[in-house]
PAGUSE-645767 format. One record per atom (N, C-alpha, C): residue number from 1; residue in one letter; atom name; x, y, z. Coordinates in steps of 0.02 Angstrom, whole numbers. Atoms other than C-alpha are relative to their C-alpha. Layout:
# residues N
R num residu atome   east  north     up
R NUM      A    CA      X      Y      Z
...
***
This chain:
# residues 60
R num residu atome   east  north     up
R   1      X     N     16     -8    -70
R   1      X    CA    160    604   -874
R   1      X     C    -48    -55     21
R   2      X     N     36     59    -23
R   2      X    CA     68    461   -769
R   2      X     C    -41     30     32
R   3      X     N     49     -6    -35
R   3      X    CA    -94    477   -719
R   3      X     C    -19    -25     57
R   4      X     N     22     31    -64
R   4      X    CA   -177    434   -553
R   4      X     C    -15    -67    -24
R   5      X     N      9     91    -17
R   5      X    CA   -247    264   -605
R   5      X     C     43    -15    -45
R   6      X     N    -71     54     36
R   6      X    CA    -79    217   -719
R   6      X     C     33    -23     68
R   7      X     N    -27      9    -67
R   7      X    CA     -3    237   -519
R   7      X     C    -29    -81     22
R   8      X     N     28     41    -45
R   8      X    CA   -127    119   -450
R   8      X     C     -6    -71    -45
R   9      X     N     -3     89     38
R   9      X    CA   -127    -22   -611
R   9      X     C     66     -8      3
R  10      X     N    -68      1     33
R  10      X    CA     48    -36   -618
R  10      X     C     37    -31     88
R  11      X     N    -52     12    -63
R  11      X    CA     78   -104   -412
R  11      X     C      9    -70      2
R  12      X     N    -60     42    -23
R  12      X    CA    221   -230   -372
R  12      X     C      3    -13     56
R  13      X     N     19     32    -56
R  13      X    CA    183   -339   -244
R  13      X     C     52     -5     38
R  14      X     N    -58     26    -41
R  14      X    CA    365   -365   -202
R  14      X     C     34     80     17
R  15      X     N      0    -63      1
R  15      X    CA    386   -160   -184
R  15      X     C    -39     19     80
R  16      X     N     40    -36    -49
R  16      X    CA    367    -59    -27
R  16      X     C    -27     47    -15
R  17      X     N     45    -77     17
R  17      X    CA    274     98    -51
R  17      X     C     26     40     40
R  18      X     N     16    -37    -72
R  18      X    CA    279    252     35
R  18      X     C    -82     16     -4
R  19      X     N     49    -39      7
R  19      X    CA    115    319     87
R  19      X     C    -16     78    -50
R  20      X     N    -10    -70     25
R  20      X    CA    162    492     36
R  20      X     C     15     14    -86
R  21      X     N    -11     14     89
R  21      X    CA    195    430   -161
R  21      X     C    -65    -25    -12
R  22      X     N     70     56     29
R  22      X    CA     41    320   -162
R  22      X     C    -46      6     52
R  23      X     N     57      4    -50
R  23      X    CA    -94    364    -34
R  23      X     C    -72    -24    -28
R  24      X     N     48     56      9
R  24      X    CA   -240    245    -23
R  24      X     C    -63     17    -59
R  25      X     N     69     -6     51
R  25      X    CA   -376    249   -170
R  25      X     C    -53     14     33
R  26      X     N     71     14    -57
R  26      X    CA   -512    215    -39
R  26      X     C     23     -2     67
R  27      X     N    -29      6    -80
R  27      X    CA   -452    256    152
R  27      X     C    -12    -66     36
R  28      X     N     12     55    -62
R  28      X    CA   -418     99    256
R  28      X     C     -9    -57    -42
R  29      X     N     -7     59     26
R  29      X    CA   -409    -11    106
R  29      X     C     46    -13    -56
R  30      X     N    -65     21     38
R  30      X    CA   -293   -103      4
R  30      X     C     -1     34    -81
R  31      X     N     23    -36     90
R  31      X    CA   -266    -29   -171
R  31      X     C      6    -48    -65
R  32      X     N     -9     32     51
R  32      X    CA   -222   -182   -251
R  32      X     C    -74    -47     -5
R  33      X     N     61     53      0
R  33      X    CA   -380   -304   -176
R  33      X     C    -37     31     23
R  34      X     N     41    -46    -26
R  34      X    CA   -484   -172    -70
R  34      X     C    -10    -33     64
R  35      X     N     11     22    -92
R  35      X    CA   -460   -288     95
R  35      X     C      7     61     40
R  36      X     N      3    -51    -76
R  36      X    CA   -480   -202    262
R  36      X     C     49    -14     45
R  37      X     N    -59     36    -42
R  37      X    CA   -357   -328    349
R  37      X     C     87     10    -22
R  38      X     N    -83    -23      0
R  38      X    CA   -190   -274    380
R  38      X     C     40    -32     38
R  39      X     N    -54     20    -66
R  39      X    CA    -34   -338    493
R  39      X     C     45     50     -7
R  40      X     N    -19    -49     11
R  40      X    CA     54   -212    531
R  40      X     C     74      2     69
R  41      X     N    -71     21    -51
R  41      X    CA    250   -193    608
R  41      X     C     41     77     11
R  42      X     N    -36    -74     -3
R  42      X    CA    360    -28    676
R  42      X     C     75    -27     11
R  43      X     N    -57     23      8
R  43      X    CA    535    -45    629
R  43      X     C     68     77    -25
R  44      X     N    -38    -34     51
R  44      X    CA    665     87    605
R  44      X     C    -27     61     -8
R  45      X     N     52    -95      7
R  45      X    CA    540    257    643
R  45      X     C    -52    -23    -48
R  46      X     N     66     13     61
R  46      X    CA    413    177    507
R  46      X     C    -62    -58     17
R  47      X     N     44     53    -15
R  47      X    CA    270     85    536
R  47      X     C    -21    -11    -80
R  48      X     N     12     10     43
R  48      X    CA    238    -35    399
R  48      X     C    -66    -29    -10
R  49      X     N     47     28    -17
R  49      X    CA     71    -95    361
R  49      X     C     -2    -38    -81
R  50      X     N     10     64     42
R  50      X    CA     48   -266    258
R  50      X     C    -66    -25    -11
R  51      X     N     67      4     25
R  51      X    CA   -120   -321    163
R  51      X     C      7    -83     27
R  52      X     N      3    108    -32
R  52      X    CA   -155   -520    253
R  52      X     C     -3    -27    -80
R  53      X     N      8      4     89
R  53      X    CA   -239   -530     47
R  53      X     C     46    -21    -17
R  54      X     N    -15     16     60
R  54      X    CA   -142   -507    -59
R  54      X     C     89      8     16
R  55      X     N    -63    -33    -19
R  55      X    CA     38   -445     25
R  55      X     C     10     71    -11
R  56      X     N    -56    -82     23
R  56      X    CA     56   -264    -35
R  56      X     C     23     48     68
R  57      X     N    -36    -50    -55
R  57      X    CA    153   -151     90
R  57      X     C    -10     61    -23
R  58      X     N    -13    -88     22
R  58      X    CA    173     30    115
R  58      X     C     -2     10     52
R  59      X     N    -35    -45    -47
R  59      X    CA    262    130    253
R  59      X     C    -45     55      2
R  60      X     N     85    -46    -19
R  60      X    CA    111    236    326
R  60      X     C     34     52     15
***
């Protein structure tokens, strides 16, 4: 069975997320670098939000 932080060492930059599989370590920040800066796009009913950092995604 995988633990909470095997989830969070183990992310794939080229991988979307959902929120709902992987919700944030620390609210409002990235889980791979801990930036605050996001870009963020609605496409398709999903709003995606992108780390400026480092790239990681995840469908909020």
């Amino acid at each position: 069975m995988e633990t909470v932080e095997d989830k969070y060492a183990n992310i794939d930059l080229n991988k979307i997320y959902e929120y709902k599989d992987l919700p944030d370590k620390i609210a409002g920040r990235c889980d791979y670098c801990g930036s605050v800066k996001f870009k963020s796009s609605v496409g398709g009913g999903k709003f995606l939000r992108e780390c400026i950092n480092c790239g990681m995604k995840k469908n909020i």
